[in-house]
C-alpha positions as CSV (number, residue, x, y, z in Angstrom):
1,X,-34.2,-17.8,-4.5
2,X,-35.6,-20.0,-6.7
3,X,-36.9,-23.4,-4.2
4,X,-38.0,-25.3,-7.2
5,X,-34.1,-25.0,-8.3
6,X,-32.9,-26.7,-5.4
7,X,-35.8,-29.3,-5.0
8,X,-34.4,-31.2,-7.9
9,X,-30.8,-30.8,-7.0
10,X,-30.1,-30.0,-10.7
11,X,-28.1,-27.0,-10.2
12,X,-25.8,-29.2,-8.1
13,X,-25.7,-31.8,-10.4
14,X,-25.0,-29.8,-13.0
15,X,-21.7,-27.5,-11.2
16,X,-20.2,-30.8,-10.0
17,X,-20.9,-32.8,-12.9
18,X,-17.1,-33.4,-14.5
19,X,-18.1,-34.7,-17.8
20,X,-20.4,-31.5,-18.4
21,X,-20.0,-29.6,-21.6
22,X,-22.7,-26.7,-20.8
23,X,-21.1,-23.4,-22.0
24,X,-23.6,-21.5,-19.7
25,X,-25.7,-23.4,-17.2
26,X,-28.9,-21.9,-16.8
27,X,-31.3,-22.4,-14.0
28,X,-34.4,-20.7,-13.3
29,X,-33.1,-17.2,-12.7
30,X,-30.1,-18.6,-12.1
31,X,-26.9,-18.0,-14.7
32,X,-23.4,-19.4,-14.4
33,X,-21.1,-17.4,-16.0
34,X,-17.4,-18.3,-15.0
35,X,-15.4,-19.5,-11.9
36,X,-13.9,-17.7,-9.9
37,X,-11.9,-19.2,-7.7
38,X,-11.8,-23.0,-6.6
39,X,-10.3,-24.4,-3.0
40,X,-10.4,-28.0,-1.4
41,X,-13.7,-28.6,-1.1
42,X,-15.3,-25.7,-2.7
43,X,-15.9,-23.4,-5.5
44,X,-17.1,-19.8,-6.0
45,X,-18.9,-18.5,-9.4
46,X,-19.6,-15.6,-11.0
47,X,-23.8,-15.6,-11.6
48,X,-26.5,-13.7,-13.3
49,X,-29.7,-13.4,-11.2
50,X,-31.8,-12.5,-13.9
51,X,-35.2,-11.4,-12.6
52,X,-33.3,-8.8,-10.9
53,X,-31.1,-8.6,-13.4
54,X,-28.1,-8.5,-11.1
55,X,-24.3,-10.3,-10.6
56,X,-24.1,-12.2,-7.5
57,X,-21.6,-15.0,-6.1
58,X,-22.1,-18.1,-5.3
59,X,-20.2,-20.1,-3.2
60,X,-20.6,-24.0,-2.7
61,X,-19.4,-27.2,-1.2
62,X,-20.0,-30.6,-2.2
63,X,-21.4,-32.7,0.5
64,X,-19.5,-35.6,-0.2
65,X,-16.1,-33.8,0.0
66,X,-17.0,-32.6,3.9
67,X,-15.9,-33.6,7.1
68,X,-19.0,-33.0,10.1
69,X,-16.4,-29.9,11.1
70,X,-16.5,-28.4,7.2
71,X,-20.4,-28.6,7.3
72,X,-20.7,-27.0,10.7
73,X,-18.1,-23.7,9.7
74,X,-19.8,-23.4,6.3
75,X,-23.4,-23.1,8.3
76,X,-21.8,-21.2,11.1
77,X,-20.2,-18.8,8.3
78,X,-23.5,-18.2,6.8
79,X,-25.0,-17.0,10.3
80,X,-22.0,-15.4,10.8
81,X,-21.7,-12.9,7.6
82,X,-25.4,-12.6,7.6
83,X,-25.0,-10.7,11.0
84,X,-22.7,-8.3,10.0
85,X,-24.1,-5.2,8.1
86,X,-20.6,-2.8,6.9
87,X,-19.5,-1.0,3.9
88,X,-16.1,-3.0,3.7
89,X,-17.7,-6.5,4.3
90,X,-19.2,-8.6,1.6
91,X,-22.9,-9.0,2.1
92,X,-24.5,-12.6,2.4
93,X,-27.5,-12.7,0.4
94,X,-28.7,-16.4,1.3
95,X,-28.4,-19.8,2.4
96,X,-29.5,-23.0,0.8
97,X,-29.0,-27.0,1.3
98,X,-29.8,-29.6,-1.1
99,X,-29.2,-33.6,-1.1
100,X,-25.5,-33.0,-2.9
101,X,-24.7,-29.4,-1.9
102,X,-24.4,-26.2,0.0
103,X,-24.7,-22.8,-1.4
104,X,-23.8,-19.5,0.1
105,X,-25.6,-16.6,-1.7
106,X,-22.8,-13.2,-1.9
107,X,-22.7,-10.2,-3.3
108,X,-20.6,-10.0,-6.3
109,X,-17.5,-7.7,-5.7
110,X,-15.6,-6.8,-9.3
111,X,-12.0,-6.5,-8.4
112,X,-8.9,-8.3,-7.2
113,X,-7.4,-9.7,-3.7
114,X,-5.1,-6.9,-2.2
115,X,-2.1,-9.4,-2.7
116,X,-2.5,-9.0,-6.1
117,X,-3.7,-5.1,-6.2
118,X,-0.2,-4.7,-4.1
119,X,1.5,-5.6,-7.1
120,X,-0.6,-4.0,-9.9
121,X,-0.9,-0.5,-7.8
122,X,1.4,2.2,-7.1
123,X,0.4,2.9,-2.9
124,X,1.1,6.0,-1.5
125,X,1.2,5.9,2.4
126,X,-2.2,7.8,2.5
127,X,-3.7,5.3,0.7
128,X,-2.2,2.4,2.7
129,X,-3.0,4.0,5.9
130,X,-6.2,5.0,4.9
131,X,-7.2,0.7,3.2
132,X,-6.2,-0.2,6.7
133,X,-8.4,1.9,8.8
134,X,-11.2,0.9,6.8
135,X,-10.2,-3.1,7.4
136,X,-9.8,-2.1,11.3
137,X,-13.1,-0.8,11.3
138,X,-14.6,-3.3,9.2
139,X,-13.3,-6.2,11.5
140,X,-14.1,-3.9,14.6
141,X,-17.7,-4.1,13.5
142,X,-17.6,-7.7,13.5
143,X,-15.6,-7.7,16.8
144,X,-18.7,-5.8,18.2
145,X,-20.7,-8.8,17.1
146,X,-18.6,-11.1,18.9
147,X,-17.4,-12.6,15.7
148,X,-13.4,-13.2,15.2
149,X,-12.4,-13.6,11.9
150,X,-9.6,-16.3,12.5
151,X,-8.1,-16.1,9.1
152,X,-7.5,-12.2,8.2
153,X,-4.5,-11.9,4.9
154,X,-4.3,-10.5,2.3
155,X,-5.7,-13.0,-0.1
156,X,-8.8,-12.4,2.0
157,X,-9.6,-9.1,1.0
158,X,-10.9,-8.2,-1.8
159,X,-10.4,-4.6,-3.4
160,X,-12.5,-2.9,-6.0
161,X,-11.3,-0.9,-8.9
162,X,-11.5,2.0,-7.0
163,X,-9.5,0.6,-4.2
164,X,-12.2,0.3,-1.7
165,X,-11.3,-3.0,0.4
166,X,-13.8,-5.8,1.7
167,X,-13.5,-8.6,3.7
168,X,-14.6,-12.3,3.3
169,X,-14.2,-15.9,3.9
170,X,-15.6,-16.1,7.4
171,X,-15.0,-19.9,7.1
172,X,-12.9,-20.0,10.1
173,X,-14.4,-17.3,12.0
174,X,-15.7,-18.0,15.9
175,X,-18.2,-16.8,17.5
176,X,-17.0,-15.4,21.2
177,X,-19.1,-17.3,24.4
178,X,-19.9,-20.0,22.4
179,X,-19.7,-23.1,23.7
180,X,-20.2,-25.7,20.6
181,X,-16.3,-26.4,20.0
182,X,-15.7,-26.4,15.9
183,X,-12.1,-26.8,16.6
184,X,-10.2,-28.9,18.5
185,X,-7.7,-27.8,21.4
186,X,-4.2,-27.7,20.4
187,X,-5.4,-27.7,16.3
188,X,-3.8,-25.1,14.3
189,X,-6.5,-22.9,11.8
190,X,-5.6,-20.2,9.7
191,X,-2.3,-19.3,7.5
192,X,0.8,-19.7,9.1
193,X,2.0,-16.0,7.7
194,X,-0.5,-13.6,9.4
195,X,-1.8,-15.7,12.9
196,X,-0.3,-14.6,16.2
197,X,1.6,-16.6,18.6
198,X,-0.8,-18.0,20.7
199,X,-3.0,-19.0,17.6
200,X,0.4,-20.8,15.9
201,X,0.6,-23.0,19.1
202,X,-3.5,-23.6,18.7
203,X,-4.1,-22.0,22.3
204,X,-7.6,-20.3,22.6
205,X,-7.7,-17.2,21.1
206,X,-9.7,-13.7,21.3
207,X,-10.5,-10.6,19.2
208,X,-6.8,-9.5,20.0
209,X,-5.5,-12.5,17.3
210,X,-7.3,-10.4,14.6
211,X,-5.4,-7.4,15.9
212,X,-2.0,-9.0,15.6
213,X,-3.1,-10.2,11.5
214,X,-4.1,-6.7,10.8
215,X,-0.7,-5.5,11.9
216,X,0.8,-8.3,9.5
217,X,-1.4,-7.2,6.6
218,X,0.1,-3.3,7.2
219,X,3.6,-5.3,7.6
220,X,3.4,-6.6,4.3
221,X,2.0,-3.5,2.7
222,X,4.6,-1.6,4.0
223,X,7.8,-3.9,3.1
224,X,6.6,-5.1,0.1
225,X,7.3,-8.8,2.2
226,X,5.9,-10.9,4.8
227,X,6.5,-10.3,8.3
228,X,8.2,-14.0,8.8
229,X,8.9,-16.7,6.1
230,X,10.9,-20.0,6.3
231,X,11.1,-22.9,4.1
232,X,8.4,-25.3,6.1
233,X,5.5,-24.2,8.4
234,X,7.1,-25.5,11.1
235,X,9.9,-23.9,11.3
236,X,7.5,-20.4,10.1
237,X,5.7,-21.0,13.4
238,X,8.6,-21.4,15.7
239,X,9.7,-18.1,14.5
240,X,6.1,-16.3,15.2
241,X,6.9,-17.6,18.9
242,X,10.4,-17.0,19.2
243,X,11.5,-14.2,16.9
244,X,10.9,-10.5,17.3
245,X,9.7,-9.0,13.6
246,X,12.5,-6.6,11.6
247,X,11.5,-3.1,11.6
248,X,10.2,-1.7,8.4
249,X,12.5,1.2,8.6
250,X,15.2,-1.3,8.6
251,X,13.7,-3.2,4.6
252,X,12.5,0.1,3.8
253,X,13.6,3.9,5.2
254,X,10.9,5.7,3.8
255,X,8.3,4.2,5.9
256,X,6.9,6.9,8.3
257,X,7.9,6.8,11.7
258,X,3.5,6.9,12.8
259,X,3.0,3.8,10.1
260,X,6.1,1.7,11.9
261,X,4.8,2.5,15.5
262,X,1.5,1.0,15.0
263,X,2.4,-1.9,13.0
264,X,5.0,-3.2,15.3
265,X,2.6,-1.8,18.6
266,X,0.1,-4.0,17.1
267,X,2.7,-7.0,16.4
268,X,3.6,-7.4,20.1
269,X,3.2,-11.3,20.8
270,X,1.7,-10.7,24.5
271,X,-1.6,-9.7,23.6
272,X,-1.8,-7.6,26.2
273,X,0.7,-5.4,24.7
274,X,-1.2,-5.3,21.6
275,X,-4.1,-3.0,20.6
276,X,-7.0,-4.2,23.1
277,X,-9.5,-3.0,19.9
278,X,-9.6,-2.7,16.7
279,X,-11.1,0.8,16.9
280,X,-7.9,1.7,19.0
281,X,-5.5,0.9,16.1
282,X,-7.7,2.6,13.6
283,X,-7.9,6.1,15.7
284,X,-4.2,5.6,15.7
285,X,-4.5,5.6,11.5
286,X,-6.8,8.3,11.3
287,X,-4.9,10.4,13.5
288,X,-1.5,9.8,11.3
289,X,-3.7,10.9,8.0
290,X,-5.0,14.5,9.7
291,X,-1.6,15.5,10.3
292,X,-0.1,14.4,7.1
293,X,-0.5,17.2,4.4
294,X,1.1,15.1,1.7
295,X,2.9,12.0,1.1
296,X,6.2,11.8,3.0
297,X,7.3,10.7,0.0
298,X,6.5,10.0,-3.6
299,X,4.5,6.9,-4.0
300,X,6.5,3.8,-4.1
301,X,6.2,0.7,-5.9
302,X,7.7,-1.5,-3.4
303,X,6.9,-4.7,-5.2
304,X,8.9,-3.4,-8.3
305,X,12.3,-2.3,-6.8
306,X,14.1,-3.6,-10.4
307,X,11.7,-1.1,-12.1
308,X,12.9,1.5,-10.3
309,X,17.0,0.5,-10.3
310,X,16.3,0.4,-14.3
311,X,14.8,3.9,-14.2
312,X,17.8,5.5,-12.2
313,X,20.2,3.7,-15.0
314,X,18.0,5.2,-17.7
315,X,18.4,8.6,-16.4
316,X,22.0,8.2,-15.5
317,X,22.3,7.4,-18.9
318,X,20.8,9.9,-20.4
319,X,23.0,12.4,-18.3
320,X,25.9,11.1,-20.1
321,X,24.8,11.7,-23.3
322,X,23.9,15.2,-22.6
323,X,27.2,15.8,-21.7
324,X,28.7,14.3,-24.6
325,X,27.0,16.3,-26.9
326,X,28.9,19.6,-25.6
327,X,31.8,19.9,-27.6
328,X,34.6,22.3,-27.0
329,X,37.7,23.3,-28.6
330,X,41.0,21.9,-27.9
331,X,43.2,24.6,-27.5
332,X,46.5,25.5,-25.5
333,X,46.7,27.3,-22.1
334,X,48.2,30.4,-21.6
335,X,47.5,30.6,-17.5
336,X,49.7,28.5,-15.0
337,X,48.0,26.1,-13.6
338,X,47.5,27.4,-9.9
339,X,46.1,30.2,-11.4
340,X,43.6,28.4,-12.9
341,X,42.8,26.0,-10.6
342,X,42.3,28.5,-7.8
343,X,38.3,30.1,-7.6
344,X,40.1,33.4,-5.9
345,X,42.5,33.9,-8.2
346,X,39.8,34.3,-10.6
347,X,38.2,36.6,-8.9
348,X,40.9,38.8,-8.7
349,X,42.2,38.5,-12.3
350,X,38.1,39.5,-13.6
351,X,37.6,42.8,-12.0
352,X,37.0,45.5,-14.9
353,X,34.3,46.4,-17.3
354,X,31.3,46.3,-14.0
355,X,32.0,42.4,-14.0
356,X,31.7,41.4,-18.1
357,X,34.1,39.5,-19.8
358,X,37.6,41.0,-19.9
359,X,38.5,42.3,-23.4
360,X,41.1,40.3,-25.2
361,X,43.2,40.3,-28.2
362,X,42.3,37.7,-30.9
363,X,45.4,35.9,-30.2
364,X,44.8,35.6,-26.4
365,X,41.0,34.7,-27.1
366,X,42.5,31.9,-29.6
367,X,45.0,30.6,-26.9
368,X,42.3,30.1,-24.1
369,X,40.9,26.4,-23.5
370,X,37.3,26.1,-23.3
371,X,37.8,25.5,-19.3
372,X,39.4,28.6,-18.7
373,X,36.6,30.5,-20.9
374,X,34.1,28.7,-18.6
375,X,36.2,30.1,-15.5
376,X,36.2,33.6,-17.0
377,X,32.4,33.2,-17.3
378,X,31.0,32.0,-14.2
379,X,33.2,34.6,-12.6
380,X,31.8,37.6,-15.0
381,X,28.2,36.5,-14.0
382,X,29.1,36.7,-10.0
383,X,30.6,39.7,-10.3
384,X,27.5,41.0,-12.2
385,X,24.8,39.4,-9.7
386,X,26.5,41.1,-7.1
387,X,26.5,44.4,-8.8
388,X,22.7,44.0,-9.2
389,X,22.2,43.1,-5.8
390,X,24.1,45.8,-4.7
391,X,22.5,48.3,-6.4
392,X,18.5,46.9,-5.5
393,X,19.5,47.0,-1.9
394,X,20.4,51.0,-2.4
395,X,17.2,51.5,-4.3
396,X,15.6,49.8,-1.2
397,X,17.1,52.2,1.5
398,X,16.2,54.9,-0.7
399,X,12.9,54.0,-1.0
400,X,12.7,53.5,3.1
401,X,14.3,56.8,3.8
402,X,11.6,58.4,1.7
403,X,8.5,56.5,3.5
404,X,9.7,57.7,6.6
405,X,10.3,60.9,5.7
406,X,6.9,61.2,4.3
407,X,5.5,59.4,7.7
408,X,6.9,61.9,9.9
409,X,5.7,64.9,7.8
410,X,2.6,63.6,8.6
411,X,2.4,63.1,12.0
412,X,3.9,66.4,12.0
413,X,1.1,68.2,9.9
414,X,-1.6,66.5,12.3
């Protein structure tokens, strides 16, 4: 990067400046082209690195806006990411500090959050199986480093047009063995939604918390809603503790059977009970996609169940108007009515003519109703499938006869 830049502070100046009119801020080789997303005390953009003629991301924090503890996780996540060397994790190019600001150097990933890809994407089980094994390995990578994420959800995962997922915001992420306390004991991090119990009541945690948000994330994914919701955090916490999740087979019967068993095995609030690794639950995904051959189902748009309510109407209508565009002539019966109304009876009365239609005079023909010609009909064409049948099986036994004949001879002549 470009030292001068940051010497002078101006790029700093310049992002936080609110009265700035700058349509593109331009410094050194550095280009600002848009926000892209802004939180408490920080913002990420979309940049132009233009000796390498490359997009990148930068994300920064205002001094001013920081607590001691905001300062410390935003150096710590720096480390942190720069360890960490995985297709499905965004890479941290560098780290810099001036007077008024901290900047954290990214690559630049063009996509959305899964949230939001959940609700533009039709997922197919494969597909959903297959985006969580790749987040399993990707946090089992970190786990290997001793790094727990802290704060795994959707919203934290990024997915590329393609649908290839990557994590980020390791804001909250700790380091296992280290001593240097970032948190205080008894202090709740992370989003209510996706933490495990013993995170919710801000007891010390392990790689196994990350287990239990990965089995939320696959909750979500596979319900098309959160695993627990209430109207205040509070009372969303008490149910994490307390409360044993629904099934997913219960808000949605086409989930698989293999997809429900690892969600909820990974959902269990002893930890013990849980996955122990991350590479465990993803063996467990990988295993479910060898034996599938094809979906179990055709894909489902779980976050657009009015779509598909409207689509059954549409067809049902369309049904109807097929039928009403058969018309028939009204015409008076000439059979009684248990005659008609019973299949064997037609049978019996359709027997002549090698099962075609019986021949009638123009005045019985005219006193028929359209059901009864249906009746005579469909019982003409069973009596004429049979017929066929009949006569392919002969043809068959003939045809047998002969081969063995023909076999024996042979033997015989040998």
């Amino acid at each position: 990067m470009d030292d001068q830049i940051f010497n002078q502070s101006s790029l700093a100046k310049a992002i936080f400046e609110p009265n700035s009119t700058t349509e593109k801020l331009k410094f050194g080789h550095l280009e600002i082209l848009e926000e892209l997303g802004r939180g408490a005390v920080g913002i990420v953009y979309k940049v132009l690195q233009t000796n390498l003629n490359r997009i990148i991301a930068i994300k920064t924090m205002e001094k001013r806006c920081l607590s001691k503890q905001d300062i410390a996780r935003f150096r710590t996540e720096g480390k942190i990411v720069a360890k960490l060397t995985h297709p499905n994790i965004i890479h941290v190019i560098d780290f810099q500090e001036t007077e008024d600001a901290y900047f954290l150097y990214m690559d630049y990933i063009d996509g959305e959050t899964l949230d939001l890809y959940w609700k533009d994407h039709k997922i197919g089980w494969l597909e959903m199986a297959d985006l969580l094994r790749q987040i399993c390995e990707a946090i089992g990578h970190a786990h290997s480093r001793d790094i727990v994420h802290r704060d795994l959800k959707p919203s934290n995962v990024i997915m590329t047009k393609k649908g290839r997922p990557y994590i980020m915001d390791f804001g909250l992420a700790k380091v296992m063995g280290n001593q240097n306390r970032l948190t205080q004991m008894g202090a709740i991090m992370g989003t209510p939604e996706y933490m495990p119990p013993e995170q919710a009541q801000g007891g010390d945690i392990d790689h196994r918390a990350d287990i239990y948000s990965l089995g939320a994330i696959l909750y979500e994914g596979l319900c098309g809603q959160a695993c627990f919701s209430a109207a205040t955090s509070l009372a969303l916490i008490m149910k994490i503790v307390r409360e044993e999740p629904i099934p997913p087979k219960e808000i949605n019967i086409d989930v698989p059977d293999e997809l429900q068993d690892i969600c909820l095995k990974a959902l269990q609030k002893q930890k013990e009970n849980r996955y122990q690794t991350a590479e465990e639950m993803a063996k467990d995904l990988q295993a479910y996609l060898d034996d599938a051959t094809e979906y179990h189902k055709p894909l489902v748009d779980i976050f657009e169940e009015e779509n598909k309510n409207s689509f059954r109407a549409s067809q049902i209508q369309k049904k109807r108007r097929r039928v009403k565009t058969k018309r028939y002539p009204r015409t008076r019966k000439i059979f009684p009515s248990s005659q008609v109304d019973d299949p064997e009876d037609d049978d019996k009365a359709i027997t002549t003519n090698n099962g075609k239609i019986p021949e009638l005079s123009q005045s019985q023909m005219g006193d028929l109703t359209s059901k009864d010609m249906r009746k005579i009909k469909n019982a003409a064409s069973r009596r004429s499938r049979q017929h066929r049948k009949r006569n392919s099986q002969k043809w068959w036994q003939i045809i047998s006869v002969a081969v063995i004949v023909v076999i024996v001879l042979v033997i015989l002549n040998q």
